[in-house]
N, C-alpha and C positions, 0 to 999 in steps of 0.2 A: 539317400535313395531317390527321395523326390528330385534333386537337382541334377543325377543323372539322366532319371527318366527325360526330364526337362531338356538335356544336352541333345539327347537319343532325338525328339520329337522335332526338332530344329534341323536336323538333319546338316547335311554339307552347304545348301544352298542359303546362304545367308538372307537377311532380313535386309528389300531393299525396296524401291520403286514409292518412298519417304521423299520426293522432291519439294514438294508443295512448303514442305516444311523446312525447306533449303533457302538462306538468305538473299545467295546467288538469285535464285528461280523466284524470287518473291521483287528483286530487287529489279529483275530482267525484265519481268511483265512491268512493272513500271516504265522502263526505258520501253516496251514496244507501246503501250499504250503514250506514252508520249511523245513517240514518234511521228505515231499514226495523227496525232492531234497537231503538232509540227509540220509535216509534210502536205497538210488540207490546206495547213495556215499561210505558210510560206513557197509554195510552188504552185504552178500553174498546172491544172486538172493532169494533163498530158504529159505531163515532163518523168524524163525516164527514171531521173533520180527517186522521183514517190519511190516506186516498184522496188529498186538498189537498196532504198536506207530502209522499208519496211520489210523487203526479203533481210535484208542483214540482223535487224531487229526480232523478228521472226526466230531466225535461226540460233541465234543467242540463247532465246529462253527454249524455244524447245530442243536442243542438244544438252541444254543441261538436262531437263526433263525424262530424255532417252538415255542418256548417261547414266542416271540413275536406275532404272528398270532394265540396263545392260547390265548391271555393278552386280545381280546377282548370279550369272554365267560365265561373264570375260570381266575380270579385270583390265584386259588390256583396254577393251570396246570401251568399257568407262573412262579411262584416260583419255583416250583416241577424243572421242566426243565432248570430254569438256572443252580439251583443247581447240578442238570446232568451235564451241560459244564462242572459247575467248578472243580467236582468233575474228569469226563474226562481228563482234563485237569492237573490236580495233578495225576493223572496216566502215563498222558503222561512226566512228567518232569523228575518221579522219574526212567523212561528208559533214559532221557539224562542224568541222576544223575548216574544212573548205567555203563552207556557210559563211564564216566570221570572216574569213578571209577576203572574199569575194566582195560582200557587202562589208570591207573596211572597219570591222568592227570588231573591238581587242577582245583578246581570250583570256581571262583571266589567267593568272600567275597564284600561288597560294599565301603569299603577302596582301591579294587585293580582299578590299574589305567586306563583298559580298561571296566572296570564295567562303573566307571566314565566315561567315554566316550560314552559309548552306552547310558545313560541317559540322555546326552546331545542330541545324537542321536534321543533318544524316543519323546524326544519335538517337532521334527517339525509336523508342520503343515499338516494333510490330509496326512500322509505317508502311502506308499505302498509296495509293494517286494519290488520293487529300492529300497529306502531307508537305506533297512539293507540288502542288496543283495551281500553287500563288507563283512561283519561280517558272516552272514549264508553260502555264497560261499567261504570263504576263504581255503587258502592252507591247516591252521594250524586246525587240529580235534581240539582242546581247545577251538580256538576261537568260531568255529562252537557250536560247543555243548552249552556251556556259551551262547554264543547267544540267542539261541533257548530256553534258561532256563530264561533268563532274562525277553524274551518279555511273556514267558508262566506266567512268573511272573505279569508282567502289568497287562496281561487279566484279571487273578485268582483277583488282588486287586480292579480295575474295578468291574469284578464280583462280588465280596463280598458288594460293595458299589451299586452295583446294587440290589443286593437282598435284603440288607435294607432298601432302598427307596423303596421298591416293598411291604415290610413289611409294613413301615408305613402307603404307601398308603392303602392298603386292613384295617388295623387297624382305618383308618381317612374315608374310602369310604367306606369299603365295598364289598363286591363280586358283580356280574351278579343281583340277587336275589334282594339287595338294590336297586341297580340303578332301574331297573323294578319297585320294590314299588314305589321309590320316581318318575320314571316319569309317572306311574300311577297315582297317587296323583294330581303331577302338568298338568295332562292333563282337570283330572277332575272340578281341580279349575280354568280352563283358559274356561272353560265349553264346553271343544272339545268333552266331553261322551267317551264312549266306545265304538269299533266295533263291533256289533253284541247286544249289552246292548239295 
């Protein structure tokens, strides 16, 4: 009885607008705050690129953010919008792609040995700027850049794996619309009626 009533009080509108506690949205503020500390470092006040890789950065974390506080009306609007991050997100790489390029300075590969290391890196537990604070502040523009490409990398495979599970779900549930039918239905057969019926 308790676990219906429980069912009953949750209503159609799912339990959503949890970003914070999204690895994505945890991992993406990282990538804008190390952006923002990259583009002071390595560009000159004026240059348009700052505006481009901290709008791109920007938008990364907060579409997933909105994504999430979509996720309890539209499933589609959640989709739509991660794929905004991740998309952002691959905009934003291909400026630290251009970075390394420009200034002649290799991109790592996953055989180089400080790749390996930052993967090591990427495992701990609940990490934050500190974390990779040695790697995105460092002296050397290579390692910087590499950096910032690698964990832009995490998010993007995260994200991808997110918007599958996002697929499946709506595919196995449903949108807004189902949920509504069906606890329409179950309201009707627990014989709670209708408002205003």
């Amino acid at each position: 009885m308790e676990e219906n009533n429980k069912k009953n009080s949750e209503g159609f509108i799912p339990i959503h607008g949890g970003y914070k506690n999204l690895i994505t949205y945890q991992k993406s503020e990282i990538v804008y705050d190390g952006t923002i500390y990259f583009t002071k470092r390595f560009f000159r006040k004026y240059d348009r690129t700052i505006d481009q890789m901290v709008q791109a950065a920007r938008s990364g974390k907060q579409n997933i953010a909105e994504a999430s506080m979509a996720s309890a009306t539209s499933k589609e609007m959640e989709i739509k919008l991660t794929n905004v991050a991740r998309a952002s997100l691959e905009e934003l790489m291909i400026d630290y792609k251009d970075f390394l390029r420009t200034h002649q300075l290799p991109l790592w590969d996953k055989n180089h040995r400080l790749y390996q290391r930052f993967s090591e890196i990427n495992r701990t537990p609940n990490a934050t700027y500190e974390t990779y604070r040695k790697a995105i502040e460092n002296e050397e523009p290579e390692i910087c850049a590499n950096a910032m490409i690698c964990l832009i990398n995490v998010v993007s495979y995260l994200l991808n794996l997110q918007i599958r599970s996002l697929e499946k779900s709506f595919l196995e549930e449903g949108g807004l619309r189902e949920r509504m039918y069906k606890a329409r239905v179950e309201n009707r057969k627990s014989g709670g009626g209708a408002p205003g019926n």
